[in-house]
N, C-alpha and C positions, 0 to 999 in steps of 0.2 A: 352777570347782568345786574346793574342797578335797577333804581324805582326810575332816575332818569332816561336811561336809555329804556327801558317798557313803558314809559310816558310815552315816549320821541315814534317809538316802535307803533303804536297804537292809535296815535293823533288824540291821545287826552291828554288832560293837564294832569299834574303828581299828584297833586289834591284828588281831584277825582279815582285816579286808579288807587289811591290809599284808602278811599273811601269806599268803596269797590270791595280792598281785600278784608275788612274792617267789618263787615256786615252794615256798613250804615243804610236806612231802610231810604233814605232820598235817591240813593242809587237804582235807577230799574234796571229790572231782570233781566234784559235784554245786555245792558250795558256790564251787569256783574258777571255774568255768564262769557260773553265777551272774554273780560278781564283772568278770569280764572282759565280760561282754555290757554290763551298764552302763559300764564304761570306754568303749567304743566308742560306746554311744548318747550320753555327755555331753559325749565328746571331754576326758575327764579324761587328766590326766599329773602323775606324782607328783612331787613337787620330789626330781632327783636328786641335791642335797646332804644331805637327810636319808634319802633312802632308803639311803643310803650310809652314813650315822652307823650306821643301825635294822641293817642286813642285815652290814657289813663286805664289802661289794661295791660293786663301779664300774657293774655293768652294763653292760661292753664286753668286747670281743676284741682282740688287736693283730697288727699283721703292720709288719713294716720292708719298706719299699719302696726297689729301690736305683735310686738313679738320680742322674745325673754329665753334662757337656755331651758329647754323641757316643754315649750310653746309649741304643741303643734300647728304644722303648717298644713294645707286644706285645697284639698285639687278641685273643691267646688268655688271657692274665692280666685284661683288661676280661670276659671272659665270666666265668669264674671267679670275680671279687668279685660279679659281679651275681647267682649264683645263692644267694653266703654273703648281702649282702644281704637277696636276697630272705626266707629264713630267719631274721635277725637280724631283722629289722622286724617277722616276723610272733611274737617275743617280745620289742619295746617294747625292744632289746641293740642298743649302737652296737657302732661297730668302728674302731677308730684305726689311721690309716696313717700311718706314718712314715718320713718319705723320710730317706736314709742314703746317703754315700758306699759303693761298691757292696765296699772293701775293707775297709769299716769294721762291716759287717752283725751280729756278734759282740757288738760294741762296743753298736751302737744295740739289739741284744732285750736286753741286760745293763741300761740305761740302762732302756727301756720298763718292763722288770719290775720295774723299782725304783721307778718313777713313782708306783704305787698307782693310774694312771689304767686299769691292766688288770686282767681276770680269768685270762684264759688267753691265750696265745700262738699262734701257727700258724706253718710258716716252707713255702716253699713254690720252684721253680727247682732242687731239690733236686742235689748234686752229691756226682763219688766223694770218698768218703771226708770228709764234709760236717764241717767244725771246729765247726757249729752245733748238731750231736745232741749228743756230748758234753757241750756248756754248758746245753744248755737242760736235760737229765737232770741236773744241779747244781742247778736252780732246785726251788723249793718251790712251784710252779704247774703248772696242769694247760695239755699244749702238746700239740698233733695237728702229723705231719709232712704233707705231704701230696707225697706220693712216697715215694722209700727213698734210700737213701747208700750206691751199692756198695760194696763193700769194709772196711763197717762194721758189725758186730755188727747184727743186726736186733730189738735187744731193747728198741724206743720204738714210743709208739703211732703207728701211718700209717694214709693211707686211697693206695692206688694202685692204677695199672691194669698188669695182665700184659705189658708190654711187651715182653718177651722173647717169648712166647707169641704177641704179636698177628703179630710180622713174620716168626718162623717160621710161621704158617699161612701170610700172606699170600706170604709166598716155594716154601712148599710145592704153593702153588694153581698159583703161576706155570714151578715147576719140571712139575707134571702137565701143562702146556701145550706144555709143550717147549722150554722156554725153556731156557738158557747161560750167555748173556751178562749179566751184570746191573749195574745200579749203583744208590748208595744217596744220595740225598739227603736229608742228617740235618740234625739241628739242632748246638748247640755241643758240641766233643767232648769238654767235661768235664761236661755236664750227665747225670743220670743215667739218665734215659728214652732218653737217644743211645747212651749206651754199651749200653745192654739190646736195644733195636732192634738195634743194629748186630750185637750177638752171635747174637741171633733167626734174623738172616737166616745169618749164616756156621754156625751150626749145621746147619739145612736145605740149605744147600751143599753142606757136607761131608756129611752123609748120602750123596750123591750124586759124591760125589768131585770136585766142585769148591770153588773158594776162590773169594773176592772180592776181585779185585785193585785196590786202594789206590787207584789212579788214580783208579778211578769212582766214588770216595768222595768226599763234601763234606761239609765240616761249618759251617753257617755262620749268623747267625740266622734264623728262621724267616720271611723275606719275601717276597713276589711275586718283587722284585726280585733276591733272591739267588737264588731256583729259575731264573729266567734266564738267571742269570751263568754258574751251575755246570750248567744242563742244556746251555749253548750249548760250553760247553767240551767237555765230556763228546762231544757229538756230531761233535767237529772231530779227535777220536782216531783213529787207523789205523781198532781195529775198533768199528764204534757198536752200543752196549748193545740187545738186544732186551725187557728187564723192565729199568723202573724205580720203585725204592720211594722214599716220599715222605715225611717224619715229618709232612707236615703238608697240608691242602689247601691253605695258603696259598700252599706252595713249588709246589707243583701247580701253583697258578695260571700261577708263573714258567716253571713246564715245559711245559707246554702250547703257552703262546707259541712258546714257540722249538721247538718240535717241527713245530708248525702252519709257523712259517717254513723250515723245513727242507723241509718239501712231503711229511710223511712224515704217514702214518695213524694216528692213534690206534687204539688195537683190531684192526689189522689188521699194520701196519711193524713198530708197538712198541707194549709194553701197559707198564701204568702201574697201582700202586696208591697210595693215598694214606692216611694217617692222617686220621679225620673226631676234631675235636673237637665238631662240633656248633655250630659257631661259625652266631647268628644271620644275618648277612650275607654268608655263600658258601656255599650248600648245592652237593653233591658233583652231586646230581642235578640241577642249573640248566647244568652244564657244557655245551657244545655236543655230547661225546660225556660224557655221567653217567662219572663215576669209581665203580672198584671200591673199597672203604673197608674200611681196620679202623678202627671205628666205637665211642668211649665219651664221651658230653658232659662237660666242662669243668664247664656252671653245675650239673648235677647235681653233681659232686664239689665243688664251692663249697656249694652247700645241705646235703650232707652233712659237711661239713667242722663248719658252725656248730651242723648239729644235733646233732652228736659235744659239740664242747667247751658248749654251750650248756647241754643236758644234764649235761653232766660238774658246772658250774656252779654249776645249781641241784640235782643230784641226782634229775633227773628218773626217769632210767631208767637201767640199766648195757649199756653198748654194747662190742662185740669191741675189746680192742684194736689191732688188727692186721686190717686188712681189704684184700683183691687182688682187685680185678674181673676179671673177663672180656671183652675185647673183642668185639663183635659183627663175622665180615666177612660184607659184602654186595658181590655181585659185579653189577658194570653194565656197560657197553657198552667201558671201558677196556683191559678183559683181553681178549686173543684168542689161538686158537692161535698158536704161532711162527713167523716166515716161512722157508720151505722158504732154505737154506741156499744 
């Protein structure tokens, strides 16, 4: 089926059902709603070389993807497109990845936006003092960060989560327990959710009049296997941590292990909290002892991501520039009082 025959089909004109699939706001809801229920029943799809001529739109998004031989790849970045996905599909909007040398990243959204195969931009791994806010506030397109760039003016739009806030409660819970001794297993130490965490918890420290000594710090990507590496080191130290924080459940995973081999007790030896991204294929609570969680979904912030610039796009609706969630903690079997000394 063409635009003409779902014109003919409908009793509108082509202009009008084009304007209809287009987002244009002159079209009421009644009549765009209309319009889109027959798209669905005839399995219409417009030719997007002319919709493109009609609108001066691509009908996409773009993100540069970095990646290089020895680049890990990250099952928390998969949840996160599938939730923009989900969102993008359900308004008929691709979304173009672009793989990119990971020092070249600058270079490839300068290239993208010049393409004309985009509408708007996303960038996302966000790090201090990010060379990609600057450039993309140069462009004449509409672009969502999705985090923040410490140590950089906060004046572009974002969508992120309190991370400073998440791992000051979560160290606060564990400081009420009686806990001392701590250590932090973070992700990369120039990424910027690592640097916010890590401040999170030294802040709650020092409340207390402790510090977090360097040792029991790691920073490393976020894999089973590196929670492993760094929680087996950690425990082969003079004194072994009684709290330890996690940026991720995946590094969890790795700690766990090696705690378990140590012969010590979760919730009881040592307590543990872990950042939940929500990730489909390791919930917190499948654990053999459930993990304590500070808890915000990934694909949520991907579905919010597309529905921001999506929006932005067609002029659907006017959204916050600037939006900071809330972590949710929930505490489970992980956390326990501290062991009598």
């Amino acid at each position: 089926m063409n635009l003409k025959q779902l014109s003919q089909m409908l009793g509108l004109s082509q202009t009008t059902v084009s304007r209809a699939l287009n987002g244009y706001p002159e079209v009421n809801r009644e009549t765009r709603e209309r319009v889109l229920k027959a798209v669905r029943e005839t399995g219409y799809r417009p030719n997007r070389a002319a919709q493109r001529l009609a609108t001066g739109k691509a009908g996409s998004i773009g993100l540069v993807m970095p990646t290089a031989p020895g680049h890990p790849s990250d099952v928390h970045f998969s949840e996160f497109l599938t939730g923009l996905g989900e969102e993008a599909l359900r308004h008929d909007f691709h979304f173009v990845l672009t793989p990119a040398d990971p020092n070249d990243e600058v270079g490839a959204l300068k290239r993208l936006a010049a393409s004309g195969n985009v509408d708007a931009l996303f960038v996302t791994y966000m790090r201090g003092h990010d060379p990609r806010v600057d450039m993309l506030k140069s462009l004449s397109m509409p672009f969502l960060v999705h985090g923040r760039s410490f140590g950089t003016e906060p004046d572009y739009p974002y969508l992120d989560i309190d991370n400073e806030a998440a791992f000051y409660d979560a160290t606060k819970l564990l400081l009420q327990l009686g806990h001392k001794r701590f250590a932090l297993l973070n992700g990369p130490i120039y990424l910027d959710f690592a640097i916010r965490r890590k401040n999170g918890v030294v802040a709650a420290l020092a409340e207390r009049g402790l510090t977090l000594d360097e040792t029991y710090v790691s920073h490393t990507p976020m894999t089973d296997e590196q929670g492993l590496f760094a929680m087996e080191r950690i425990l082969q130290l003079d004194e072994q941590p009684t709290a330890i924080l996690c940026s991720s459940t995946v590094l969890a995973l790795g700690a766990v292990r090696a705690i378990n081999q140590a012969k010590l007790k979760l919730g009881e030896d040592i307590s543990l909290i872990a950042h939940d991204d929500v990730l489909t294929l390791l919930k917190p609570e499948n654990f053999t002892v459930p993990l304590t969680t500070t808890r915000s979904s990934l694909r949520a912030a991907g579905t919010r991501v597309a529905e921001r610039l999506i929006g932005e796009i067609k002029q659907l609706e006017t959204f916050p520039k600037q939006e900071l969630w809330k972590t949710e903690l929930i505490v489970r079997a992980s956390t326990g009082v501290a062991p009598a000394e």
